[in-house]
N, C-alpha and C positions, 0 to 999 in steps of 0.2 A: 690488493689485500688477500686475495686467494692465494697466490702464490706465495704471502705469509704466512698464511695459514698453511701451507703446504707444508711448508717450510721447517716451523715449530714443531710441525706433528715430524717432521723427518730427524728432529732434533732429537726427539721425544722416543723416539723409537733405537735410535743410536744409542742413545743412553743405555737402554733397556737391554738392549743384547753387548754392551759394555762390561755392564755391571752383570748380567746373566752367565756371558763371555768368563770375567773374570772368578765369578763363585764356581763355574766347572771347573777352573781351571784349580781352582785354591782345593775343589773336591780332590779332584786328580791326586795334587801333590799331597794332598794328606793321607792318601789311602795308599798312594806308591810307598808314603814312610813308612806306614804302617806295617805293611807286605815287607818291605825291605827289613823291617825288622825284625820280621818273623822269621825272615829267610837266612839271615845274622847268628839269630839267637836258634833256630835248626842246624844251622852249618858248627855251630861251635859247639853243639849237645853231639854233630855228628863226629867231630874233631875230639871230643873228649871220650866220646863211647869209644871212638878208633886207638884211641891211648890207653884206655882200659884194657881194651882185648887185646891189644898187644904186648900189655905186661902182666896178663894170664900166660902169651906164649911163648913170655920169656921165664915163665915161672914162678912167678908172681901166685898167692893162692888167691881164689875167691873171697875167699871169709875179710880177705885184707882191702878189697877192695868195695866190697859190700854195699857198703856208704855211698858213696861214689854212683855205684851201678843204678842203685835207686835211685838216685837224682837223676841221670841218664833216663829212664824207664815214665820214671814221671814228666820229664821233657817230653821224649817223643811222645806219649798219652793225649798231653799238651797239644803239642803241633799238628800231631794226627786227625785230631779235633777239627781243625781248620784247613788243614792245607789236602788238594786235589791230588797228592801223591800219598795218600793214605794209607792204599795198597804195596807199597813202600813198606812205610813201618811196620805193616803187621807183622811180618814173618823175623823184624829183626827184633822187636819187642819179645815175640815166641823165644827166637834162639837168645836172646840175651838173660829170658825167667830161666830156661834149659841148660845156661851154666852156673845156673847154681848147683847141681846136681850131678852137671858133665861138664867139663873144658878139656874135652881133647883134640888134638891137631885140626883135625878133619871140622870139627866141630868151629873151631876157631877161625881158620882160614875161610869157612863158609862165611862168617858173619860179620868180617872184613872186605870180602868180595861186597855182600847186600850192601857195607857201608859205604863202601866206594862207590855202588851204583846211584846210592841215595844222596851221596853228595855229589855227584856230575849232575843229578838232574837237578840239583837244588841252583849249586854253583849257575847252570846255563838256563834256568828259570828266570835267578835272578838278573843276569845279565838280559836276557828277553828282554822282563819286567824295565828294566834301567831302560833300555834302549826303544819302548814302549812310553817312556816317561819320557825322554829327553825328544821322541818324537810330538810330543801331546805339546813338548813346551816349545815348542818350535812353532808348531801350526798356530799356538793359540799368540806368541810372539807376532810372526807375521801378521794373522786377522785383527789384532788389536791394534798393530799400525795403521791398519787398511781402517779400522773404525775410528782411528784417530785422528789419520788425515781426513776421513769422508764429516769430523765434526767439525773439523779446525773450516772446512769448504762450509760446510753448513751454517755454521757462526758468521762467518764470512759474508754468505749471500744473504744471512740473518739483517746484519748492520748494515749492507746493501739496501736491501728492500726497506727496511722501514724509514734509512735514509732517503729515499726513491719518493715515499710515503710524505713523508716530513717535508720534504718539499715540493710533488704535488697538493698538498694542502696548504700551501703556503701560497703557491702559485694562483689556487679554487680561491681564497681569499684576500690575495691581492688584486683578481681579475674583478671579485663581485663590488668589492672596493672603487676600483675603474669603472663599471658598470655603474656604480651607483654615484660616483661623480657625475660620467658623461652624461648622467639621466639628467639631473639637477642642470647638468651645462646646455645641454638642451633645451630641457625646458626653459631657462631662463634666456636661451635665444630664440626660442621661440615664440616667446612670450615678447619680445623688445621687437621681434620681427614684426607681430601682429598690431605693436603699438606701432612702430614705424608703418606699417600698411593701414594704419587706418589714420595716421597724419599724411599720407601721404594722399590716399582717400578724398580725405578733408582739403588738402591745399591743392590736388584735380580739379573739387568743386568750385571752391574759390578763385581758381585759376580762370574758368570757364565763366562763373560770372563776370570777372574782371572783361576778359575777352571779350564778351556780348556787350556789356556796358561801351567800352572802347569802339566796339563795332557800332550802337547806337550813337557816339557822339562824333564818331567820324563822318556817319551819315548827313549828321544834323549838321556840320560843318560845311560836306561837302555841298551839301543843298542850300546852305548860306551862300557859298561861294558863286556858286553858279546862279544864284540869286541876284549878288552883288555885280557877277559880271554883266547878269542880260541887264541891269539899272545903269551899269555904266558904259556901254554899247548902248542903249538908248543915249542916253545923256549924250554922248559925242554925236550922234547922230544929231540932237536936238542943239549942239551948239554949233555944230557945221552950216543947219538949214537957216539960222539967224546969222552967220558970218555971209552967208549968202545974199 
């Protein structure tokens, strides 16, 4: 029963980093979305800002695109917020307020370079992050096997032992069963023995008087006998001495 008890608590504890196992993992992926859709909703504020300034430098004015740039402006605000490439955005949120006032070449091609830079590291961030993800779901794939098969064994030597269990106590009271026949069978040859020992006692004594008796009338017999013969050894003597 220890080893049930072992047993259950190992069940017990499977469970527990099962279900542990599985809410890291459900954290994981839900934070990876979240991140991933940060990095989506950055890459396409970066892809829309890159399309603006490129039709300031095809000549396009400011004023027409106005609208647009704000929403750009208030994205990355946004993202900057959050995201560890902050330092990033500063200087292209700077040069992006800066053409309202200037959009010349030099000005332009600067704040396409920053974009470009700010989308490789986005773009190879989020590839990391992916490949960080699909690492996380792999290990935790694997260990979930490993804890699945170590419950399916556990289960196992579960129904094992208590079956073990179930009939060792079958066995404890079939034997006290047996015990408590034999006892009963015992005593009642015990008992028939003692009766038998003490007839048998009785017809010893019996025996032994008979014997004494037998032995007195054999005596008294044979003392007859040898009685009768010295009477009749006289007698012949007594009719020889008169045939004389």
């Amino acid at each position: 029963e220890k080893d049930l008890a072992a047993t259950i608590t190992a069940i017990g504890v499977n469970a527990r980093r099962l279900e542990e196992g599985q809410r890291t993992r459900d954290e994981q992926r839900r934070d990876f979305l979240i991140r991933n859709d940060d990095y989506e909703q950055a890459i396409k504020a970066v892809d829309e800002a890159t399309t603006l300034v490129q039709h300031l430098r095809s000549g396009s004015s400011f004023a027409q695109l106005k609208g647009r740039f704000q929403r750009v402006q208030s994205q990355f605000n946004e993202h900057m917020k959050s995201s560890k490439h902050s330092h990033l955005y500063t200087p292209i949120i700077a040069s992006l307020t800066q053409l309202a006032s200037k959009a010349d070449q030099e000005q332009v091609k600067k704040i396409l370079s920053l974009l470009a830079d700010l989308r490789s590291n986005l773009v190879s961030n989020r590839s990391a992050d992916q490949a960080t993800e699909e690492q996380q779901a792999a290990d935790w794939a694997r260990l979930r096997a490993d804890l699945e098969a170590e419950r399916e064994r556990l289960l196992s030597q579960r129904a094992s032992l208590e079956s073990a269990i179930e009939t060792y106590k079958r066995i404890i009271v079939e034997s006290q069963e047996a015990i408590e026949y034999h006892t009963v069978e015992y005593e009642k040859a015990n008992d028939n023995w003692n009766n038998e020992f003490e007839q048998c006692q009785v017809l010893s004594r019996q025996y032994i008087l008979v014997t004494q008796a037998r032995s007195r009338e054999l005596d008294i017999i044979s003392r007859l006998i040898e009685h009768f013969e010295t009477k009749l050894k006289g007698l012949k003597e007594y009719m020889i001495e008169r045939e004389l």
